[in-house]
C-alpha positions as CSV (number, residue, x, y, z in Angstrom):
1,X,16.3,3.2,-6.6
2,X,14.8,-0.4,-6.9
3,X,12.3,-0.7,-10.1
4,X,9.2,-1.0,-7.9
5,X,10.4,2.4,-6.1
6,X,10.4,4.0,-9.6
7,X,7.1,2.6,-10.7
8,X,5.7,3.7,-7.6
9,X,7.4,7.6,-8.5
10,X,5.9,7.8,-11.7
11,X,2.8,6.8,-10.5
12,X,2.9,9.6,-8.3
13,X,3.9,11.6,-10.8
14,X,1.2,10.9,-12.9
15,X,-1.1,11.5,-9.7
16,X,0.0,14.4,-9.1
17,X,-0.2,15.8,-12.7
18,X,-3.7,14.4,-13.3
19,X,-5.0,15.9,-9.6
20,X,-3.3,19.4,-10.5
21,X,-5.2,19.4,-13.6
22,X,-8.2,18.4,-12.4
23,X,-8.2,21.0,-10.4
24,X,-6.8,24.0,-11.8
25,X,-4.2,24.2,-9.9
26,X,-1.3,25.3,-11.8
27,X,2.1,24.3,-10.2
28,X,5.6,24.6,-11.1
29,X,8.5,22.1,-11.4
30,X,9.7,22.9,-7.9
31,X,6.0,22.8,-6.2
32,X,5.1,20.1,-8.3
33,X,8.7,18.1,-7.1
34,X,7.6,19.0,-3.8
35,X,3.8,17.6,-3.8
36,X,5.4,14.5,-5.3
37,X,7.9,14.0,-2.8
38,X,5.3,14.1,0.4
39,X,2.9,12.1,-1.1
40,X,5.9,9.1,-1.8
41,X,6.8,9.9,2.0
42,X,3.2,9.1,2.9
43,X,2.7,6.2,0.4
44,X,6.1,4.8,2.3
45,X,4.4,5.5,5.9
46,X,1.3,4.1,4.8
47,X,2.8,0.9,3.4
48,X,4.4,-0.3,6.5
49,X,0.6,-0.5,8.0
50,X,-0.6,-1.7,4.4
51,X,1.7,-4.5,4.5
52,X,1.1,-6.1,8.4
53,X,-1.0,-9.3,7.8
54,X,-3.8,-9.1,10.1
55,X,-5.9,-11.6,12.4
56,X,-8.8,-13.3,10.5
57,X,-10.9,-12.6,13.8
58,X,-10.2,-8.9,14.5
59,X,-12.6,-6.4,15.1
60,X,-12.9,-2.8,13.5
61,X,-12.6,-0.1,16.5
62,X,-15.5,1.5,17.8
63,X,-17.1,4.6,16.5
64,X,-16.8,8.0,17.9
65,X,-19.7,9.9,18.0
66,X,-19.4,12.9,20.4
């Protein structure tokens, strides 16, 4: 694991341990291991959008309203 992909973990670690806390929720090591591990899936899903430069001149999609 590269030392960004580590930092990145313990962020989410620490996340995840200040979010259960927060909110009572009392989880152990294999939930918590668990909670940690989808939210780095996502983080990686989210980065590849996070990370394509986009057009100075693009406009936000419309809003749906039904």
């Amino acid at each position: 694991m590269k030392d960004s992909e580590l930092e990145a973990a313990r962020k989410v670690a620490a996340y995840v341990a200040a979010a259960s806390e927060l909110h009572g929720l009392a989880l152990d090591d294999d939930r918590r291991a668990e909670v940690e591990r989808q939210f780095q899936l996502l983080t990686s899903m989210a980065r590849q959008f996070v990370d394509i430069p986009l057009p100075l001149d693009i406009e936000p999609a419309a809003t749906y309203r039904p």
